[in-house]
RODO-2510 file (C-alpha; in nm, 4 decimals, decimal comma):
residues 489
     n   res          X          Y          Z
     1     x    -5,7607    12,1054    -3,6716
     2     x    -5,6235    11,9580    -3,3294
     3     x    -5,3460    12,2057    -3,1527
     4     x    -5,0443    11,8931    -3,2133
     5     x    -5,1664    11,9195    -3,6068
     6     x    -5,1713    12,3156    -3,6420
     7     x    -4,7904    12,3352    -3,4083
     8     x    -4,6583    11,9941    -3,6766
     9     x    -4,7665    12,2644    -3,9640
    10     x    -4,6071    12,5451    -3,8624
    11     x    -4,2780    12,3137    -3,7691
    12     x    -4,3037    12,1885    -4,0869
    13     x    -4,3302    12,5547    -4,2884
    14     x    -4,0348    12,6424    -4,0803
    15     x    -3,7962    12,3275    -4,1589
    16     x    -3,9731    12,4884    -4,5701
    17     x    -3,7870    12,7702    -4,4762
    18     x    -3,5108    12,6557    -4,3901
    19     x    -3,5377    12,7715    -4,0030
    20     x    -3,3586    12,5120    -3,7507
    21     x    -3,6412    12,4574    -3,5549
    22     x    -3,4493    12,2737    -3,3083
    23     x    -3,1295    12,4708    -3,1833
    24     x    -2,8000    12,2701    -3,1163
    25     x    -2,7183    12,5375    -2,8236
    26     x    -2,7899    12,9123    -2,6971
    27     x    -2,5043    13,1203    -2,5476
    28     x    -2,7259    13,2497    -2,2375
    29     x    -2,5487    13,5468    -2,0779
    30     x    -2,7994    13,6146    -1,8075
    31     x    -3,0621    13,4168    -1,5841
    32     x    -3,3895    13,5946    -1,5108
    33     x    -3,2881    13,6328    -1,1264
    34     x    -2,9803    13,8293    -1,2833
    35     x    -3,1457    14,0496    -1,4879
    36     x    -3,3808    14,1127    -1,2098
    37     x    -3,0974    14,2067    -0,9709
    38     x    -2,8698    14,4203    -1,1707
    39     x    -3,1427    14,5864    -1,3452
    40     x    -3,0001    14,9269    -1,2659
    41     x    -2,6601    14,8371    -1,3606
    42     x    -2,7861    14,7138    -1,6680
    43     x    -3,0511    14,9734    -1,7849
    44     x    -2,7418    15,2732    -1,7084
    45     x    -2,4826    15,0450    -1,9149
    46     x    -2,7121    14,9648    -2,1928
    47     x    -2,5374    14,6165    -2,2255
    48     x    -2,6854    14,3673    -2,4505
    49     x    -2,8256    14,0086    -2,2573
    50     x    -2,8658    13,7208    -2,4015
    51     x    -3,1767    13,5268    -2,2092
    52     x    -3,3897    13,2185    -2,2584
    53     x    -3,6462    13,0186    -2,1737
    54     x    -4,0061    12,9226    -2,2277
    55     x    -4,2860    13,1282    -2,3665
    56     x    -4,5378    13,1990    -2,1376
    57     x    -4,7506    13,4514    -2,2235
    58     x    -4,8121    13,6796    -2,5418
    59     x    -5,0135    14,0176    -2,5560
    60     x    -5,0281    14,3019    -2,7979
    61     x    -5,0683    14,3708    -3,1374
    62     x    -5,0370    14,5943    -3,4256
    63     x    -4,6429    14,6205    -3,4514
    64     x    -4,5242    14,5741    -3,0763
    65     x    -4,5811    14,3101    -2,8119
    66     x    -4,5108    14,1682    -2,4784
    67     x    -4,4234    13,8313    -2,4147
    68     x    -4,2682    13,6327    -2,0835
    69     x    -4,0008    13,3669    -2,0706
    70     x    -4,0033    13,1635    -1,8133
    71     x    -3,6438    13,0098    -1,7265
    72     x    -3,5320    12,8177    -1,4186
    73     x    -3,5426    13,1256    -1,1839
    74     x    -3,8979    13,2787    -1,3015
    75     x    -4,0525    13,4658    -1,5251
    76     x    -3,8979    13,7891    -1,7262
    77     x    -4,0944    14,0426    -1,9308
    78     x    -4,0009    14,0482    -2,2947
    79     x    -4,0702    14,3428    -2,5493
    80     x    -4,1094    14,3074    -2,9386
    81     x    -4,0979    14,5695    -3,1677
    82     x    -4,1388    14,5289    -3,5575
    83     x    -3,9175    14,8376    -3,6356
    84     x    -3,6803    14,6782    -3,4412
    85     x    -3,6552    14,3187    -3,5299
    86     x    -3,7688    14,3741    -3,8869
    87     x    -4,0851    14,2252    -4,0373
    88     x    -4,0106    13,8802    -4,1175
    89     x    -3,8755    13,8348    -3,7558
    90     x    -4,1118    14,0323    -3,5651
    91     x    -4,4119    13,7977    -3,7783
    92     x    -4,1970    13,4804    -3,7065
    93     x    -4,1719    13,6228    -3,3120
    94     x    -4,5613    13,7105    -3,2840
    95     x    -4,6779    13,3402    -3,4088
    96     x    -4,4681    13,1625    -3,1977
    97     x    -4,6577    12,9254    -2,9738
    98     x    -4,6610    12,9002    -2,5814
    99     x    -4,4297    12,6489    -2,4910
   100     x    -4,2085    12,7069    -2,6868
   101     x    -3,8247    12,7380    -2,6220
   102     x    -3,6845    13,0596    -2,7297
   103     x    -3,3602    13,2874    -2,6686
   104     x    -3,4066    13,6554    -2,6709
   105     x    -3,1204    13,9452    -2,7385
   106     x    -3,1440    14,2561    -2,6164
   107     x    -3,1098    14,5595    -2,4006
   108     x    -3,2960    14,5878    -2,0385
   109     x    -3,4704    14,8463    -1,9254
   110     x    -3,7978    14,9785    -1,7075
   111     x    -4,1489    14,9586    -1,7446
   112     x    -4,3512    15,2727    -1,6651
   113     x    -4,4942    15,0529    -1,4042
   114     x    -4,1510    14,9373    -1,2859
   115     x    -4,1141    14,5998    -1,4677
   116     x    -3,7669    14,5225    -1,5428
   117     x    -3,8014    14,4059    -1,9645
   118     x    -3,5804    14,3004    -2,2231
   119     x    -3,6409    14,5133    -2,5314
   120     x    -3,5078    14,2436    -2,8185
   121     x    -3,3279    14,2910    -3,0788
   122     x    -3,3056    13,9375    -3,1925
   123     x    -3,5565    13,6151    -3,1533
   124     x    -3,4257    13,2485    -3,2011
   125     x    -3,6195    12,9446    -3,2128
   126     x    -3,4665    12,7023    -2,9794
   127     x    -3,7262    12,4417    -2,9363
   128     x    -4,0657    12,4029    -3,1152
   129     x    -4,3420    12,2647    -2,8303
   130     x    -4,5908    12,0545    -3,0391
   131     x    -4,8076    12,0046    -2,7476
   132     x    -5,0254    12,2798    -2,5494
   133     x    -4,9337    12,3567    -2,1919
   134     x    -5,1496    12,3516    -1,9260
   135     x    -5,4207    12,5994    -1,9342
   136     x    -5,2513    12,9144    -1,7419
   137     x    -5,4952    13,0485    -1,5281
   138     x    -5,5789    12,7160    -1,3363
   139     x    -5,2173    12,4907    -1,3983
   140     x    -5,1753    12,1568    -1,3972
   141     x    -5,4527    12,0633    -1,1170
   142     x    -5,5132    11,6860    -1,1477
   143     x    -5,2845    11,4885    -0,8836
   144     x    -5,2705    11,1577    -1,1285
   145     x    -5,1743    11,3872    -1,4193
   146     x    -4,8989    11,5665    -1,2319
   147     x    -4,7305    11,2692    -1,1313
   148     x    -4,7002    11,0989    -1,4936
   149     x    -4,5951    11,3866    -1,6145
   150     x    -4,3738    11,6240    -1,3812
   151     x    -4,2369    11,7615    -1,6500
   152     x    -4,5641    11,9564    -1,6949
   153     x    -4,6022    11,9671    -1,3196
   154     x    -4,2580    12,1665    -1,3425
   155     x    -4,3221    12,4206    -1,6042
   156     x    -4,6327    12,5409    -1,4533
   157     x    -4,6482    12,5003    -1,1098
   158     x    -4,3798    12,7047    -0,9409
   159     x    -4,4334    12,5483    -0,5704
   160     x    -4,3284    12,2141    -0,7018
   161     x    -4,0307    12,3424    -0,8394
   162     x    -3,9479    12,5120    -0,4777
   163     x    -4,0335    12,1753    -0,3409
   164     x    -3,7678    12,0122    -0,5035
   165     x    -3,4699    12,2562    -0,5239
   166     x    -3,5634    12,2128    -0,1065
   167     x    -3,5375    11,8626    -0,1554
   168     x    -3,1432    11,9432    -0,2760
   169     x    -3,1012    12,1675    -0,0145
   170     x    -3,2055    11,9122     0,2415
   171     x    -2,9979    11,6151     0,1075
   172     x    -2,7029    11,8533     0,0584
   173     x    -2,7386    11,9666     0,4706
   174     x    -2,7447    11,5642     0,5925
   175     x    -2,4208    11,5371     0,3897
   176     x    -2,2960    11,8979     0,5291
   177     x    -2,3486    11,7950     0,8750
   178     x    -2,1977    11,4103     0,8574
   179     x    -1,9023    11,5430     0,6619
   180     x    -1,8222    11,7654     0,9143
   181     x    -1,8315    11,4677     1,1913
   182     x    -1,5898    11,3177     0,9578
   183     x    -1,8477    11,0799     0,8099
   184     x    -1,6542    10,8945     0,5025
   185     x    -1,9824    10,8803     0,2141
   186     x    -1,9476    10,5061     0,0518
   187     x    -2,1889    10,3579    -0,1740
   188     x    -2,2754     9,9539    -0,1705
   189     x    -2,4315     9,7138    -0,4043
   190     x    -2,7802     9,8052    -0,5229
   191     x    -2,8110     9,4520    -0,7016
   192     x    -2,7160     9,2176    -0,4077
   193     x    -2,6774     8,8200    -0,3915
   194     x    -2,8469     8,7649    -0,0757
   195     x    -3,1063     9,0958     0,0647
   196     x    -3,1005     9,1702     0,4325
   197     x    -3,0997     9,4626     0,7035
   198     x    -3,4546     9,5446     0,6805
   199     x    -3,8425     9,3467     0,7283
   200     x    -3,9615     9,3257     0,3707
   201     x    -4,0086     9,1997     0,0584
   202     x    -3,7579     9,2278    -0,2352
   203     x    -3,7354     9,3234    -0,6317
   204     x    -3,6113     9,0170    -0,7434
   205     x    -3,3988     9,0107    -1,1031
   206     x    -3,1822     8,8143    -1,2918
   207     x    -2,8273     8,7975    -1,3778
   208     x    -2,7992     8,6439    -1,7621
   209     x    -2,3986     8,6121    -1,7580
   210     x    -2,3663     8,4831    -1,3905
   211     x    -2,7152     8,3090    -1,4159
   212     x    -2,8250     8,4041    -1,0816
   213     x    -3,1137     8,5567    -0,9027
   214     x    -3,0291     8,8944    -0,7290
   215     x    -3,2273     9,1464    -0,5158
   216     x    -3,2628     9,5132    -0,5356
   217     x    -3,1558     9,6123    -0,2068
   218     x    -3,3725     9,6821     0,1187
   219     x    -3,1371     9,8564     0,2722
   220     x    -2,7438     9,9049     0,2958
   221     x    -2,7375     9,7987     0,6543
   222     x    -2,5392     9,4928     0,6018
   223     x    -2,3226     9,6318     0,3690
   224     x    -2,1775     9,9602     0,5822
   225     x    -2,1557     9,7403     0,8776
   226     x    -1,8829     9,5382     0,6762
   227     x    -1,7007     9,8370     0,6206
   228     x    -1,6984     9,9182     0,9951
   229     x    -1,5401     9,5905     1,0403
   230     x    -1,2791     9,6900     0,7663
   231     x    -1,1758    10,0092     1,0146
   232     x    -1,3964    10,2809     0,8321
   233     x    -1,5188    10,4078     1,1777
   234     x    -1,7758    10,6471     1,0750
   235     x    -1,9754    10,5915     0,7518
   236     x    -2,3221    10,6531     0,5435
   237     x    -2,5035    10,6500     0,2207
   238     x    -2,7805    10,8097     0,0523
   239     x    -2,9434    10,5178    -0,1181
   240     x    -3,1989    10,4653    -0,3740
   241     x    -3,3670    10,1717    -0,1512
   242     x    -3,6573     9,8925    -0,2781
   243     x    -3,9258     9,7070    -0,1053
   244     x    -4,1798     9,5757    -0,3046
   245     x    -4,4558     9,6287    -0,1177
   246     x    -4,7606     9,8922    -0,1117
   247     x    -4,8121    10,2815    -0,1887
   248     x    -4,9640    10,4658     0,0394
   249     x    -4,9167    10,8470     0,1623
   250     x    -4,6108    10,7938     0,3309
   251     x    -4,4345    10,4744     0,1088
   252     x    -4,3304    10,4145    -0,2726
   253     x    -4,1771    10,0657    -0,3380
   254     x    -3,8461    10,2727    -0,4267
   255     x    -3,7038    10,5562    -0,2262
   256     x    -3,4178    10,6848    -0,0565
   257     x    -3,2629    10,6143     0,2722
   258     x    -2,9787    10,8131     0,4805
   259     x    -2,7860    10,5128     0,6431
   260     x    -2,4776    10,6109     0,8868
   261     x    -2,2658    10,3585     1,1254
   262     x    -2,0369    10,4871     1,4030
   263     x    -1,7856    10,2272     1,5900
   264     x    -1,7575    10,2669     1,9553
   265     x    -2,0892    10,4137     1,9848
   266     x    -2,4745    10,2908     2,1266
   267     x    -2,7918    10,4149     2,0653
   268     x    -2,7850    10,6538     2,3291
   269     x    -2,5258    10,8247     2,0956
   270     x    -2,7223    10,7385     1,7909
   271     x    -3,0444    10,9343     1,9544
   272     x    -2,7993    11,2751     2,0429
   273     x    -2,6790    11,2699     1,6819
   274     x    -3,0309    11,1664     1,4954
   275     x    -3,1842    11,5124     1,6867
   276     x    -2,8615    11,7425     1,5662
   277     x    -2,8713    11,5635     1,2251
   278     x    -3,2466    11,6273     1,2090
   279     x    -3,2196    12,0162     1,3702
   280     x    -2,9500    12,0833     1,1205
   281     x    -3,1582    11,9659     0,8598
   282     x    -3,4657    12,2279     1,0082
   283     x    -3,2601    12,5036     1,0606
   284     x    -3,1129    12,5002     0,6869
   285     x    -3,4608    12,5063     0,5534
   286     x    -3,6503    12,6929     0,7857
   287     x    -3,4103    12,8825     1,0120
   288     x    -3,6166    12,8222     1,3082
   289     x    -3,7086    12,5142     1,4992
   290     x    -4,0922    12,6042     1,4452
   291     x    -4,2208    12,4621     1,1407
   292     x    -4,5455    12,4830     0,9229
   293     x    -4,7243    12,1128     0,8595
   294     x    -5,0613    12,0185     0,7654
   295     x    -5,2481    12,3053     0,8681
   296     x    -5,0736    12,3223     1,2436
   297     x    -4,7247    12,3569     1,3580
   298     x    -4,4624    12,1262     1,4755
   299     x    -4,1678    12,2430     1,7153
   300     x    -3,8287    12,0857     1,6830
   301     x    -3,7259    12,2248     2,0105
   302     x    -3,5237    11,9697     2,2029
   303     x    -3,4902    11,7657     2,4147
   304     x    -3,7682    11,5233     2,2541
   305     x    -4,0025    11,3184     2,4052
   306     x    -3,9375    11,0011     2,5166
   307     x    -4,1984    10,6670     2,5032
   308     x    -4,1368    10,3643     2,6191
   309     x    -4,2334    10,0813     2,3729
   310     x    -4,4231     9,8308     2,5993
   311     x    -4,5997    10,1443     2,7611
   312     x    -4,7204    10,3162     2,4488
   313     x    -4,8681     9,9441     2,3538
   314     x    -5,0386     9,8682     2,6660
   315     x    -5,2072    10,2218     2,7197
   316     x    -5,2611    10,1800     2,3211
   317     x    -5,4612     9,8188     2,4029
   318     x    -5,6373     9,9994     2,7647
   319     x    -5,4622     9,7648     3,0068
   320     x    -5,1739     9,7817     3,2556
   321     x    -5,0179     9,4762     3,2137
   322     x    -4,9228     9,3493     2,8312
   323     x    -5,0303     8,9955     2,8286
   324     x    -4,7964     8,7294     2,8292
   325     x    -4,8953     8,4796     2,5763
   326     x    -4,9174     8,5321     2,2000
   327     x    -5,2458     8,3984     2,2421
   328     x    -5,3719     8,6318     2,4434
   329     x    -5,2047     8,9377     2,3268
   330     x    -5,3759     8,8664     1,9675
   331     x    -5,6942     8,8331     2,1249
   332     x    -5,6194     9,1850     2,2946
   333     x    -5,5430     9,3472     1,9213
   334     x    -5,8626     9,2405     1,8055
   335     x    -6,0601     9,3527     2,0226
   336     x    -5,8899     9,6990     1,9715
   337     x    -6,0049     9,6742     1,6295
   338     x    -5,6295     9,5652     1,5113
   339     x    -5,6431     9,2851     1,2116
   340     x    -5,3233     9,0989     1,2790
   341     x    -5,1925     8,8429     1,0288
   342     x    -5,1723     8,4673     1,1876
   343     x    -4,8126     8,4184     1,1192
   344     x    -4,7148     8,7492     1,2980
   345     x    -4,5123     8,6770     1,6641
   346     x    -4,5639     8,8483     1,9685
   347     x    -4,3508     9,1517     1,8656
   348     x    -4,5209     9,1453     1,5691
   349     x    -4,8158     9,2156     1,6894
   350     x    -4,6953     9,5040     1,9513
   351     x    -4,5579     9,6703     1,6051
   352     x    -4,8979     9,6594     1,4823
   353     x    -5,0670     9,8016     1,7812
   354     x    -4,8359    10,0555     1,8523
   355     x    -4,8348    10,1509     1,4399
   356     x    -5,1897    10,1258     1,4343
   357     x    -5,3329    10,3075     1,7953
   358     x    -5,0022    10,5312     1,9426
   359     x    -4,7938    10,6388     1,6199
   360     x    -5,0600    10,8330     1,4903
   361     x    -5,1174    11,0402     1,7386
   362     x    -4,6958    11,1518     1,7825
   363     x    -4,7081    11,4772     1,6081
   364     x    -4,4128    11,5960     1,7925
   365     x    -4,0718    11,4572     1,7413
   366     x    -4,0669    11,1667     1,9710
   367     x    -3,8238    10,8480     2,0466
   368     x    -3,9958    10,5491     2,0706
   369     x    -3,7892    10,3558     2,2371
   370     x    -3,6728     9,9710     2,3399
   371     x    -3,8749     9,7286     2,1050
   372     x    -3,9443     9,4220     2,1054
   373     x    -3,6499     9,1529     2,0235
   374     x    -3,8020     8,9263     1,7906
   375     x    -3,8400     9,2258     1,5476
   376     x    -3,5065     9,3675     1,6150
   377     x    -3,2957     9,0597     1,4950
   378     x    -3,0162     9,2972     1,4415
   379     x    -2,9850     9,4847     1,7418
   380     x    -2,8396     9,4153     2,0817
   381     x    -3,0586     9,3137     2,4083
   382     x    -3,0905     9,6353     2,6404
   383     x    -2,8648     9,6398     2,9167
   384     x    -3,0644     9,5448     3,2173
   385     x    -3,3649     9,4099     3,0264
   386     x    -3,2973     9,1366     2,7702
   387     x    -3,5843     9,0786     2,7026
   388     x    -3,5985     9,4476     2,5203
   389     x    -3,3248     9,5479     2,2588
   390     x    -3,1352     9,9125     2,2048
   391     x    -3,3641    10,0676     1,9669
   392     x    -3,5538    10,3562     1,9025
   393     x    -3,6986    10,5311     1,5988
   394     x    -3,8538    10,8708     1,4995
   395     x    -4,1641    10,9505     1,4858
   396     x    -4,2761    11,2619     1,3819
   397     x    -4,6713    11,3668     1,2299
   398     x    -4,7473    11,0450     1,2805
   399     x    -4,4842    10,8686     1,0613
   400     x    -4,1682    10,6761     1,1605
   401     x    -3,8586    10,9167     1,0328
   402     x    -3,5456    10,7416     1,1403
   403     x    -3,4613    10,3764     1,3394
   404     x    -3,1975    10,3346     1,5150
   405     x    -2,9857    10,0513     1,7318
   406     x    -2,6859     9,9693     1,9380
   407     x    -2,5642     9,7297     1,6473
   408     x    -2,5406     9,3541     1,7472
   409     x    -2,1957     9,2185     1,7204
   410     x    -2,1322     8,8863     1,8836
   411     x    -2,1383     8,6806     1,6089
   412     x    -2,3312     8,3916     1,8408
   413     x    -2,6101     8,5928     1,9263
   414     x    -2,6232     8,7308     1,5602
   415     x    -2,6596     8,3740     1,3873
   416     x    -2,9722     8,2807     1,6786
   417     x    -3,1027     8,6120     1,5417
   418     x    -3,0891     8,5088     1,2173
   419     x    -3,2182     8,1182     1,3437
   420     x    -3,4981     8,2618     1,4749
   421     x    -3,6199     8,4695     1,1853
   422     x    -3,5924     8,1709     0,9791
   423     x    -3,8764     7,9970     1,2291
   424     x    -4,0402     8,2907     1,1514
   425     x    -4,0445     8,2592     0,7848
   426     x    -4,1402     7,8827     0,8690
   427     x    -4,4724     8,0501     1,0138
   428     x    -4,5682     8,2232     0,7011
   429     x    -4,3838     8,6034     0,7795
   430     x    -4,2567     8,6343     0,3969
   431     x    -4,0710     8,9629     0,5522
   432     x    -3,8759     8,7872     0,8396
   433     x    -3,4718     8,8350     0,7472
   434     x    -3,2590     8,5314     0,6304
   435     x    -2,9802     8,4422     0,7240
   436     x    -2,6453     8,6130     0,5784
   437     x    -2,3461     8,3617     0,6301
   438     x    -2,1193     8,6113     0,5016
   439     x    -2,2217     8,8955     0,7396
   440     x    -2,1832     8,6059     1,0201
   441     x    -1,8105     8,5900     0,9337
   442     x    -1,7184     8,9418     0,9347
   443     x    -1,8818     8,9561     1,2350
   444     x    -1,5994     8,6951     1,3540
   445     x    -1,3591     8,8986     1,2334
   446     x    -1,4630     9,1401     1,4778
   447     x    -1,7170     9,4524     1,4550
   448     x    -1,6813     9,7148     1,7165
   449     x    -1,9170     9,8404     1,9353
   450     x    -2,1829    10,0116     1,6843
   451     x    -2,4138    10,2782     1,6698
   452     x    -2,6318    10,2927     1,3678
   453     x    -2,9250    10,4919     1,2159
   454     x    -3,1583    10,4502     0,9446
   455     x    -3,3089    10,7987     0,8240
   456     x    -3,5960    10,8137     0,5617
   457     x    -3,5208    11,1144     0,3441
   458     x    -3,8141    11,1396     0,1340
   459     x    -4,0222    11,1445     0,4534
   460     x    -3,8112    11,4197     0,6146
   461     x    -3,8502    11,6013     0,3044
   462     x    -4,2297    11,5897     0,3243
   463     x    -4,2051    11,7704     0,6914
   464     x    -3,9746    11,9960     0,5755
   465     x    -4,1848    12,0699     0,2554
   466     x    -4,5306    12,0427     0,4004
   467     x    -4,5883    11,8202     0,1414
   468     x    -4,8925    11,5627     0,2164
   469     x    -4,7710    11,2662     0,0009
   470     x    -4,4371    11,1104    -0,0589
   471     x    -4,5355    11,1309    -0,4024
   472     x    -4,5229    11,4921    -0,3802
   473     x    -4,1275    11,4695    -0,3371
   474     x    -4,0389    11,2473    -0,5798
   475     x    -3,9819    11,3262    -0,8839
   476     x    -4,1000    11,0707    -1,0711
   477     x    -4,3521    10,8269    -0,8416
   478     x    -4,4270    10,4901    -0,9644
   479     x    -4,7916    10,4999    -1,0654
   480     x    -5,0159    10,2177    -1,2733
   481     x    -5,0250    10,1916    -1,6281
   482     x    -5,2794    10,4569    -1,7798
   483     x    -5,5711    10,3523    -1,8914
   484     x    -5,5305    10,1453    -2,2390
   485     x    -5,1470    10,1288    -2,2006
   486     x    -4,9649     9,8417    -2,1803
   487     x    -4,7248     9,8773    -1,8928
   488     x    -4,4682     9,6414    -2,1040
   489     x    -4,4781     9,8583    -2,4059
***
């Protein structure tokens, strides 16, 4: 007999019995932290708790046993006595199964090896678990298996649980910090008629009422620039974002983006704040600017390093000079070893060889600064050097963490922008932005001058968490269909 066909038996003797085998609620007095804090308070007082939680373990035998619940804060040590709870409860108490759900009444007290114990006095039945848990001693190991099923991943591996109550703790300091800039949190259309702010693909769905195509958003960059033009001078979202493009260790197709807007400043501005935002962020977590990652350290420490984009690419490509011509410059990236797609431009291709040969290398927290135009279409041309824009991004262990720009707003140079993506997408570059006629006219109506950032919060998370994979913080990863499984069904 299979464990699922021995649990279904006892579940159904129980329903025989006329034992709820699934509760409707539990009036839980006491968390295991609690109990585990006031256990001197309690143990003097003699006061009754009422706990819950999973069954972990069982020992004993004869007519008294330990057993451990496992609730959101931990494990807490449960004692069983048949004296006390009677026969028929103590019986129905000793054959319940790990996994299951159960509340607990009692009185706490001591261990004679210190172990702070709930001696019960009643045992309730909140939840039958008709599948096995992971086998204790060794968890839930496989990676593929811990994805699909993090609720698994949750009940027995306690790290991934810290991981994500971080996770909280992180997103709740970025929204600490802007709030207390006086940062107004707004949230834009995730379904949008027309996708833009970002180089990528879309999610593309349908609209049966208005019988129109829309997009899952790229980004919100579009959106909270509108609202700067409206007069909200200082905004952001955390937003579920979508590009449908490929998973590797530091992207999933959906994922979540901090994106904040300030009138009146430049990126200059944008690079002070990104470092506080960031630092803020560390400190909360960490309390020091020193933090474990991947078997080293990183240090936080300001001020950061800063790398010029054009440099980085020609020491990245051994020569002094960046060619001038496309031409040439391609020929240059292969023989670096860099595969560059034919419809790619000349910024293009620095993105590639600076992505490929310099970004890997950044372990630090570093601004790379001043890229190239045609890959910026939404930035403005650097003061003294148009042929650069005001940009920088992030990098930090080798991945890009935030992006940044002094925001473009002449409406003119905006809509050539846009003109000259669309040559782009001419050329075969599927991820080259179109262009937003409806943007264009707010821009007439007048945006100020505008700082903006871009922050990837699932990859800050991963620094913060020395988690190897974005899959490791989020929850719930997309993955392939399991073997056998129709992905439809």
């Amino acid at each position: 007999m299979s464990v699922q066909e021995s649990r279904r038996e006892k579940l159904e003797a129980l329903s025989q019995r006329g034992i709820q085998p699934y509760a409707y609620r539990y009036d839980v007095t006491h968390r295991s932290s609690r109990v585990r804090e006031d256990v001197e308070a309690l143990e003097s007082s003699g006061d009754v708790v009422r706990v819950a939680g999973r069954l972990m373990t069982k020992r004993g035998h004869g007519k008294a046993s330990f057993a451990s619940l496992k609730d959101a804060d931990g494990l807490l040590q449960i004692y069983l006595r048949e004296d006390v709870l009677g026969p028929e409860v103590y019986a129905d108490a000793i054959a319940l199964d790990l996994g299951d759900w159960v509340g607990v009444e009692g009185q706490v007290f001591r261990t004679k090896t210190g172990e702070t114990t709930v001696r019960a006095n009643r045992v309730e039945l909140l939840s039958k678990s008709l599948r096995s848990l992971p086998e204790k001693w060794h968890g839930l190991t496989d990676i593929e298996t811990r994805y699909r099923q993090r609720y698994a991943d949750l009940v027995v591996n306690d790290d991934v649980r810290a991981v994500f109550r971080s996770r909280a703790a992180i997103v709740g300091a970025l929204r600490e910090f802007l709030d207390g800039r006086g940062y107004v949190e707004v949230e834009t259309p995730v379904l949008q008629p027309l996708y833009g702010g970002a180089a990528a693909r879309p999610f593309i769905t349908h609209h049966n009422a208005l019988d129109m195509n829309l997009y899952l958003r790229i980004a919100v960059e579009l959106y909270l620039k509108r609202l700067i033009v409206g007069g909200l001078d200082r905004v952001y979202e955390v937003a579920k974002t979508f590009r449908n493009e490929g998973v590797d260790r530091s992207h999933n197709p959906e994922f979540t983006m901090l994106e904040l807007y300030q009138a009146y400043a430049d990126y200059e501005d944008m690079m002070t704040l990104t470092q506080e935002l960031i630092l803020h962020a560390v400190r909360k977590v960490h309390g020091s600017l020193r933090i474990p990652f991947d078997g080293g350290e990183i240090d936080f420490t300001p001020p950061w390093r800063r790398v010029v984009f054009r440099d980085a690419a020609a020491r990245a490509l051994g020569v002094e000079k960046l060619p001038a011509q496309e031409s040439e410059l391609r020929e240059a990236a292969r023989q670096a070893g860099i595969a560059v797609d034919p419809a790619f431009s000349y910024g293009r291709i620095l993105d590639e060889v600076v992505s490929a040969k310099v970004q890997p290398d950044l372990v630090a927290p570093t601004f790379l600064v001043d890229h190239p135009r045609d890959i910026s279409p939404l930035a403005k041309a650097k003061r003294g050097d148009p042929t650069v824009v005001e940009r920088f991004e992030v990098v930090v262990a080798g991945m890009e963490l935030a992006n940044a720009f002094s925001e473009q707003n002449d409406p003119a140079e905006q809509r050539r922008a846009f003109e000259a993506q669309l040559e782009l997408r001419k050329r075969g570059d599927d991820e080259a932005q179109l262009l937003d006629a409806d943007y264009l006219r707010a821009l007439e109506l007048g945006l100020p001058p505008t700082g903006g950032v871009g922050l990837g919060v699932d990859r800050l998370v991963m620094l913060l968490t020395d988690s190897r994979s974005i899959r490791d913080v989020i929850l719930f990863p997309h993955m392939r269909p399991e073997e056998g499984q129709d992905a439809s069904a």
